[in-house]
Backbone bond lengths (Angstrom), bond angles and torsions (degrees), N, CA, C in turn:
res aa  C-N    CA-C-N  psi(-1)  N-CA   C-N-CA  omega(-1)  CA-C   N-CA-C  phi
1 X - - - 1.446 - - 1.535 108.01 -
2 X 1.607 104.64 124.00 1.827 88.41 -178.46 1.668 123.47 -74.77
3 X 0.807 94.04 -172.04 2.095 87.43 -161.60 1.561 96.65 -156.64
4 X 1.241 99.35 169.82 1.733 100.57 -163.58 1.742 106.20 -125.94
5 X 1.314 109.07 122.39 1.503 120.36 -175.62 1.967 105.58 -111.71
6 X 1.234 101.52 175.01 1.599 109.76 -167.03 1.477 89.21 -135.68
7 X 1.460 106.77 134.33 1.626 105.49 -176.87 2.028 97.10 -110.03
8 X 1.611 86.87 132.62 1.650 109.37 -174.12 1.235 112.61 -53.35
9 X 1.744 127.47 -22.87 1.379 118.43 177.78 1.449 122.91 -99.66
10 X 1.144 123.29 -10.19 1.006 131.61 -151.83 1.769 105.01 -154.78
11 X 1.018 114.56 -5.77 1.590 126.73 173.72 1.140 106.71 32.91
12 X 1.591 140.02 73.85 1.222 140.97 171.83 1.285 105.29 -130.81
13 X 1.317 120.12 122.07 1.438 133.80 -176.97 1.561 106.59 -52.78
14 X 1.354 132.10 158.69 1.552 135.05 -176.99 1.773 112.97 -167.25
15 X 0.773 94.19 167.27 1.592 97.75 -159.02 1.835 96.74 -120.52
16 X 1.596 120.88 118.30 1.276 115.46 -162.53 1.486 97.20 -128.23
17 X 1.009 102.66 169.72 1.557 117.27 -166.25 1.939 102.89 -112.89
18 X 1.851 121.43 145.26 0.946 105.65 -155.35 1.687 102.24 -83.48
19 X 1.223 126.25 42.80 1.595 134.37 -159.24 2.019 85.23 -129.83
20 X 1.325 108.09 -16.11 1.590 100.92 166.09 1.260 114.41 -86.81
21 X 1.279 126.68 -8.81 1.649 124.87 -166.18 1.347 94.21 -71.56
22 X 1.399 125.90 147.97 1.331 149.29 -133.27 1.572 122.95 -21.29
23 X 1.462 109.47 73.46 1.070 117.07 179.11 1.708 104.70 -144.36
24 X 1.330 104.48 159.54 1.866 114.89 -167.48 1.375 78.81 -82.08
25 X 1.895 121.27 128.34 1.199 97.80 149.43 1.645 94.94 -143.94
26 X 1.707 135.92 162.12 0.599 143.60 -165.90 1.990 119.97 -66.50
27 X 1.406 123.98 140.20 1.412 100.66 -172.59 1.888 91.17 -79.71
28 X 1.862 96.11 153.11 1.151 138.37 -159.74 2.240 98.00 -85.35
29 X 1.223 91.50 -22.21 2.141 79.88 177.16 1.491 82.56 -91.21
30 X 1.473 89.53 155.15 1.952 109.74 -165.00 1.557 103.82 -62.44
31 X 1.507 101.74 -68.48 1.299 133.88 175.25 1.888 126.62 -29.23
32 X 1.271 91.98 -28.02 1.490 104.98 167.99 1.668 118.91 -99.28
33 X 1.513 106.46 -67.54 1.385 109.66 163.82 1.636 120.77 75.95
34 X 1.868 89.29 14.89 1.713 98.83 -166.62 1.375 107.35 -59.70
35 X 1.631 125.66 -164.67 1.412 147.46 137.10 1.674 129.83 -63.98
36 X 1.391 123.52 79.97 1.588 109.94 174.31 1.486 130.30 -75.97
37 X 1.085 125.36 90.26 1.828 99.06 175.12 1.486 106.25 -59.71
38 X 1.133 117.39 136.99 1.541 125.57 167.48 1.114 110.40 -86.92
39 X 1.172 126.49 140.26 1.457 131.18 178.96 1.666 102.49 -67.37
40 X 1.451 123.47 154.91 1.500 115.46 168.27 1.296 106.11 -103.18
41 X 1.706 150.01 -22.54 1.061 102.33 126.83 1.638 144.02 -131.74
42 X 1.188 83.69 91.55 1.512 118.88 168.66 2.117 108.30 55.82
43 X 1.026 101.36 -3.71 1.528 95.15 159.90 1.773 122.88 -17.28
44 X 1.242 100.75 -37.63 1.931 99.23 -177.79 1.588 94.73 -112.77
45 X 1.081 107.14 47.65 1.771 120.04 147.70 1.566 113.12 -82.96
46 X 1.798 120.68 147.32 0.504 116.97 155.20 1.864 134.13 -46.10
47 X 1.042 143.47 162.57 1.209 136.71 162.65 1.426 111.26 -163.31
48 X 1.781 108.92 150.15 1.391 113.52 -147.51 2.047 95.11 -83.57
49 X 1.293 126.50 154.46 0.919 116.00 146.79 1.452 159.87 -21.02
50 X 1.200 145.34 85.13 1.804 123.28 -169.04 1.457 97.23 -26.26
51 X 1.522 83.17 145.19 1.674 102.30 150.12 1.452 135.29 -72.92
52 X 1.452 147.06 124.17 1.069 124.44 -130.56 1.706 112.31 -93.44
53 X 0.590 134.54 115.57 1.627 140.48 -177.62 1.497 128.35 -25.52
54 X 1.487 125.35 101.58 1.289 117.53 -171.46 1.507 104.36 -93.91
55 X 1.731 102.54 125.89 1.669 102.76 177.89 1.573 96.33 -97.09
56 X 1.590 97.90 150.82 1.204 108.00 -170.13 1.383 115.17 -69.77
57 X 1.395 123.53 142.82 1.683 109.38 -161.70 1.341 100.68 107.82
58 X 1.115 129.11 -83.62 1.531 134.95 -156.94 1.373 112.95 -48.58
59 X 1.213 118.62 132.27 1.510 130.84 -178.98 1.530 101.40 -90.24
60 X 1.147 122.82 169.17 1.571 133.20 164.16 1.635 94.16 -86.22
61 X 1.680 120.56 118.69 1.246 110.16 154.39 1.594 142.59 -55.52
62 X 1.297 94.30 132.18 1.770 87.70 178.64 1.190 123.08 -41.88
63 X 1.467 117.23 179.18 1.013 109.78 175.60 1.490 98.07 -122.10
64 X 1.520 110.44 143.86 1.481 111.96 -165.98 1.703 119.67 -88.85
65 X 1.336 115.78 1.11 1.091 114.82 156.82 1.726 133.28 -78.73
66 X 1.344 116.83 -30.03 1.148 134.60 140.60 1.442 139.07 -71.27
67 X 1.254 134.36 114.31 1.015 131.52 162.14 1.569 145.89 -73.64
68 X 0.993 142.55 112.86 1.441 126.69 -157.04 1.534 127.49 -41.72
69 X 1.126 113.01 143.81 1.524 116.77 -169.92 1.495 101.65 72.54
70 X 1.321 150.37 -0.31 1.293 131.15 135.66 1.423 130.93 -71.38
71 X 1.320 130.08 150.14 1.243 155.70 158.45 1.080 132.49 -101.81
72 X 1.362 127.17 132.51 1.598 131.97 158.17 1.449 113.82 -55.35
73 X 1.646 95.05 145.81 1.724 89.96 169.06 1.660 96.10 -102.66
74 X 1.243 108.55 164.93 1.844 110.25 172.51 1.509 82.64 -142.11
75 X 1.786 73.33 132.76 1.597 119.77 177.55 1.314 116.21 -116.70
76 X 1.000 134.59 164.72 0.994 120.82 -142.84 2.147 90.35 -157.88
77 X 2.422 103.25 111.95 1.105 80.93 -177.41 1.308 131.20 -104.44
78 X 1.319 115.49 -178.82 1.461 119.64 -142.77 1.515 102.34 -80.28
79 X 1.500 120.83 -18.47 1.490 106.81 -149.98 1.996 85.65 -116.35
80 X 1.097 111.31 -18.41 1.713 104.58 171.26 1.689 109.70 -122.06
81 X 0.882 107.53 -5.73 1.466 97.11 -177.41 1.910 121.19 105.33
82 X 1.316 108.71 -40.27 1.412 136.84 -177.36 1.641 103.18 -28.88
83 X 1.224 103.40 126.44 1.361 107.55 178.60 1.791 105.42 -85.39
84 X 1.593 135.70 149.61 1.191 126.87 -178.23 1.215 95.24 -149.57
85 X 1.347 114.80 149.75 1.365 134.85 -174.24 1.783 101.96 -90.97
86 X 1.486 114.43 129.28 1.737 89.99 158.91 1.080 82.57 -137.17
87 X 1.609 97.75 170.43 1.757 111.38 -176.06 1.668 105.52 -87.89
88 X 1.429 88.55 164.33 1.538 98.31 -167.17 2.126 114.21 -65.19
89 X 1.203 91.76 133.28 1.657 73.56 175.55 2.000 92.50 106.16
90 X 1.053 123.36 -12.71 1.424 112.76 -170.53 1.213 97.59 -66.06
91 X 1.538 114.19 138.41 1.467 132.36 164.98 1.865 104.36 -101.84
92 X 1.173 120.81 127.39 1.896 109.72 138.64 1.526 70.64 128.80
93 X 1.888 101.83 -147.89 1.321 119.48 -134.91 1.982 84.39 -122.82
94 X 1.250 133.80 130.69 1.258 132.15 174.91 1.649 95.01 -110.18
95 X 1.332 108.53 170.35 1.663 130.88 -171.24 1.668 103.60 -127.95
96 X 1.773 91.15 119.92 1.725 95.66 -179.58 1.806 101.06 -65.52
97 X 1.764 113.55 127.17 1.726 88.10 159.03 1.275 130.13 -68.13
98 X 0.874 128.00 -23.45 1.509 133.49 175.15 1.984 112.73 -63.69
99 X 0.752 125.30 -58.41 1.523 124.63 -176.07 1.502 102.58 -107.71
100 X 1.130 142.17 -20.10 1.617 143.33 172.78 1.473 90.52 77.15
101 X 1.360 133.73 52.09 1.545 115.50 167.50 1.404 86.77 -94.32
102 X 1.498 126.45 149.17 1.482 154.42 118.10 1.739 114.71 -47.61
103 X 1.508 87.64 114.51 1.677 102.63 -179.53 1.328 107.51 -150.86
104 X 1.673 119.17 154.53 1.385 111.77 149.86 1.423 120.72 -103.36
105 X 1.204 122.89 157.49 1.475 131.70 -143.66 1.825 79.63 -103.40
């Protein structure tokens, strides 16, 4: 199963095959071209983060740009289609990120 290593000179994530496990093999971006030992077993694999711990009690904090009991409206723009959130109360002309058209909602 391939598995994912981080090369020491050049720290660019890479995707290895299990025929690299403990063997010298060269890193895979051109531009670097270092020396990896691969671990054999696989200890210097990538690996995902814990998940972060919910204590009982704790709410998810708001978010302070919103206030409770408000909503976004989604608009929707004219020249790609892109749906966009604006906050309630927006006055004037907003900018799709996706295509940069200037519109008012």
């Amino acid at each position: 199963m391939p598995f994912i290593v981080q090369c020491p000179h050049c720290h660019m994530y890479q995707l290895r095959e299990d025929s690299d496990r403990g063997a010298q093999v060269k890193c895979l971006y051109g531009p670097c071209g270092g020396d990896l030992s691969v671990e054999p077993s696989g200890s210097g694999e990538w690996q995902s983060p814990p998940a972060p711990s919910r204590e009982a009690g704790t709410a998810k904090p708001e978010t302070p740009s919103i206030k409770a009991g408000q909503r976004h409206r989604v608009v929707t723009c004219p020249n790609c289609n892109a749906p966009l959130r604006v906050p309630p109360g927006q006055k004037g002309r907003v900018q799709c990120p996706r295509c940069q058209t200037v519109f008012a909602p």
